[in-house]
SEVO-871663 format. One line per field, with one value per residue: residue number from 1; x, y, z of N, C-alpha, C, O in turn. Coordinates in steps of 0.1 Angstrom, whole numbers, plus 5000, padded with zeros to 4 digits. Example, Ala and Ser with C-alpha at 12.3 -4.5 7.8 and 13.67 -1.06 7.14 Angstrom:
# SEVO-871663
nr <- (1, 2)
n_x <- (5132, 5128)
n_y <- (4943, 4978)
n_z <- (5078, 5071)
ca_x <- (5123, 5137)
ca_y <- (4955, 4989)
ca_z <- (5078, 5071)
c_x <- (5132, 5129)
c_y <- (4967, 5000)
c_z <- (5078, 5079)
o_x <- (5142, 5134)
o_y <- (4967, 5011)
o_z <- (5085, 5080)
END
This chain:
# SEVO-871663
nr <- (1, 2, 3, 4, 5, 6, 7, 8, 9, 10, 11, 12, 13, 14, 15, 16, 17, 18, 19, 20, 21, 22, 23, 24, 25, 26, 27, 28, 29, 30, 31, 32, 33, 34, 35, 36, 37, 38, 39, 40, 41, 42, 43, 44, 45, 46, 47, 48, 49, 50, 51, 52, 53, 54, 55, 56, 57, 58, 59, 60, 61, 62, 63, 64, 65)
n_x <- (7465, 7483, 7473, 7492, 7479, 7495, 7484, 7489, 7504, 7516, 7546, 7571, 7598, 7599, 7586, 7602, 7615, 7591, 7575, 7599, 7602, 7575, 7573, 7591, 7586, 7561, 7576, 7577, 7595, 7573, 7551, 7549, 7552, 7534, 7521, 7526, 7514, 7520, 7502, 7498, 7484, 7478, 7469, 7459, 7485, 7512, 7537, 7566, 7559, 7544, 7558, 7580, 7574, 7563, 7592, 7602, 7587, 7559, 7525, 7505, 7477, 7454, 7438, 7415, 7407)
n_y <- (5577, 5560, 5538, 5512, 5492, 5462, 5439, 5410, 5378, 5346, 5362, 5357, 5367, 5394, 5406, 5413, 5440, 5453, 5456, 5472, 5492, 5508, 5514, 5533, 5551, 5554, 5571, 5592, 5627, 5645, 5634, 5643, 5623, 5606, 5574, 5546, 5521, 5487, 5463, 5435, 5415, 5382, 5365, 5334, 5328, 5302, 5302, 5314, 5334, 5356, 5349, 5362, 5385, 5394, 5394, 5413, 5434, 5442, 5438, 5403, 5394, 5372, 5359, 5352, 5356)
n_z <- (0867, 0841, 0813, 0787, 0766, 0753, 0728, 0722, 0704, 0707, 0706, 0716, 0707, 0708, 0725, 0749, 0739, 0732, 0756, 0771, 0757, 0759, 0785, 0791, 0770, 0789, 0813, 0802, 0808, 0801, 0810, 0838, 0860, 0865, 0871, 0855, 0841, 0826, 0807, 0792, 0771, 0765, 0739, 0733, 0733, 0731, 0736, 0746, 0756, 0777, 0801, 0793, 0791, 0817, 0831, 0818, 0828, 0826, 0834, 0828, 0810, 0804, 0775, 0751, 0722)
ca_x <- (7474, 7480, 7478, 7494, 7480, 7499, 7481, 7502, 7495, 7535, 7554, 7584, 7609, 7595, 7580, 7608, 7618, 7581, 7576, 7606, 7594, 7562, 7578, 7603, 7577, 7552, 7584, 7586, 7594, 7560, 7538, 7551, 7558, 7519, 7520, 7519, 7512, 7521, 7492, 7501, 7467, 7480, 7458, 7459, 7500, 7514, 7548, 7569, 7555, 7540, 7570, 7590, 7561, 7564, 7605, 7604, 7582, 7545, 7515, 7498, 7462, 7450, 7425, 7415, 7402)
ca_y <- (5566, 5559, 5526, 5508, 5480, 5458, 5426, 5395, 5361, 5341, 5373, 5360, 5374, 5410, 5410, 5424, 5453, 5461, 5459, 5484, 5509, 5509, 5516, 5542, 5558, 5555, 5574, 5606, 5637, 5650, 5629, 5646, 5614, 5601, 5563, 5537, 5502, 5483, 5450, 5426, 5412, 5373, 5358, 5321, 5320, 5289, 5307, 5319, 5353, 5357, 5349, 5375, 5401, 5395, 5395, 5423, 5445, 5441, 5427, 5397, 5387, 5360, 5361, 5340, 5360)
ca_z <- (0862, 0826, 0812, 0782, 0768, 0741, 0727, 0718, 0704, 0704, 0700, 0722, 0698, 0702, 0739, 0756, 0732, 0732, 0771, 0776, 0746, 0766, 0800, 0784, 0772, 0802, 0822, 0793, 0814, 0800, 0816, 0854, 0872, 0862, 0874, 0842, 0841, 0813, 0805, 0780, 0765, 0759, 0732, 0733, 0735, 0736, 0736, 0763, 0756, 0791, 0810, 0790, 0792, 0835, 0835, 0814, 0841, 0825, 0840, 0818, 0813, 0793, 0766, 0739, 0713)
c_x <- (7472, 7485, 7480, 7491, 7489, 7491, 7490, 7498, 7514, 7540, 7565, 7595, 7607, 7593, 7585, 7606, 7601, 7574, 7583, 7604, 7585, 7566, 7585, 7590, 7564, 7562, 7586, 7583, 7577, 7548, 7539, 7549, 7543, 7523, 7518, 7522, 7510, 7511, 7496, 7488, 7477, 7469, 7464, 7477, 7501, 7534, 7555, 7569, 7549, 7551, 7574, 7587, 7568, 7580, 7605, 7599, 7565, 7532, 7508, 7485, 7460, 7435, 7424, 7405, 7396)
c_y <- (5564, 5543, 5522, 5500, 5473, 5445, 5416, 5382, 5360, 5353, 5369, 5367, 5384, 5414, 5418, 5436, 5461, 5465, 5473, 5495, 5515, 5514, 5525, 5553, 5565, 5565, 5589, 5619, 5645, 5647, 5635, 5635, 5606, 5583, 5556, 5523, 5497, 5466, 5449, 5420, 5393, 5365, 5345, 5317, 5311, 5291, 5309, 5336, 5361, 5356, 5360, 5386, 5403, 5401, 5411, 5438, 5445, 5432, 5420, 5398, 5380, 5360, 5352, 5345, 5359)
c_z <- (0847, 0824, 0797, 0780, 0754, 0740, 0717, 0719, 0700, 0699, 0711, 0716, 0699, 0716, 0742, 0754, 0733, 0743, 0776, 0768, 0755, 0782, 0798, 0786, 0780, 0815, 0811, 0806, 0811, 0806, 0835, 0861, 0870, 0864, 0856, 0848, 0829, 0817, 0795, 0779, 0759, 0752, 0729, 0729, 0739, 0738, 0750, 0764, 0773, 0801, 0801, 0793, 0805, 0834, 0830, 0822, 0837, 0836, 0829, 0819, 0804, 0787, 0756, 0729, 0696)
o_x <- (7461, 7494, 7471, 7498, 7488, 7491, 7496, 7493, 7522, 7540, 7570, 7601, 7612, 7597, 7581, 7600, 7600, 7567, 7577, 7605, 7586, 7557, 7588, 7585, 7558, 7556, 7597, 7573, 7571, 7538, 7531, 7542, 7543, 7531, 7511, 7529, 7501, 7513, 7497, 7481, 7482, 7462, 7474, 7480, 7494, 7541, 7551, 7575, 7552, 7552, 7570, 7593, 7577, 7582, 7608, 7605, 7558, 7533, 7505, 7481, 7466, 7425, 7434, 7394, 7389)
o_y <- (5566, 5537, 5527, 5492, 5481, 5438, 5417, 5376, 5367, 5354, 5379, 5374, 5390, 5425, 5429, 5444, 5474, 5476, 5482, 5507, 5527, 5519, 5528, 5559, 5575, 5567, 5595, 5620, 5651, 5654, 5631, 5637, 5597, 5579, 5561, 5517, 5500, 5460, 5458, 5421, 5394, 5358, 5344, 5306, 5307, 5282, 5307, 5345, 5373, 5365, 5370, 5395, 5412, 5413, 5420, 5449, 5448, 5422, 5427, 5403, 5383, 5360, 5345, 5338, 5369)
o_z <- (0841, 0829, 0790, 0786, 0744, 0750, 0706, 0729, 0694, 0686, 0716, 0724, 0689, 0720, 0742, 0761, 0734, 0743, 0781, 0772, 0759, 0788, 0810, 0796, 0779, 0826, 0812, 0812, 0820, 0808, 0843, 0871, 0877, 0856, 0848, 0855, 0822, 0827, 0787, 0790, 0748, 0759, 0721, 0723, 0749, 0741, 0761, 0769, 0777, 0809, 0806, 0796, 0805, 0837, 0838, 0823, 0847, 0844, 0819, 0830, 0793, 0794, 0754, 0728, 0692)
END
């Protein structure tokens, strides 16, 4: 399994586009069908960055770094 992580403090304006890069990329014919899982790293958002992460296809986790 390969996994991507992105970390994000209020990035709603960017989440999506950087969710589906990440998923794009997690699907290149190179990797032979290799499972990915995209984790979003939410650092003390107060945004609606976490909801966009999820809609978008990510899994969140919350941090406060």
């Amino acid at each position: 399994m390969l996994g991507i992580a992105i970390p994000a403090h209020n990035e709603e304006e960017h989440i999506a586009a950087a969710v589906a890069a990440a998923i794009s990329a997690g699907r290149h014919a190179s990797l032979g069908g290799e499972p990915c899982e995209v984790v979003v790293a939410l650092d003390a958002c107060t945004d609606a960055t976490g909801v966009l992460a999820r809609a978008a296809g990510a899994r969140t986790v919350e941090v406060d770094a």
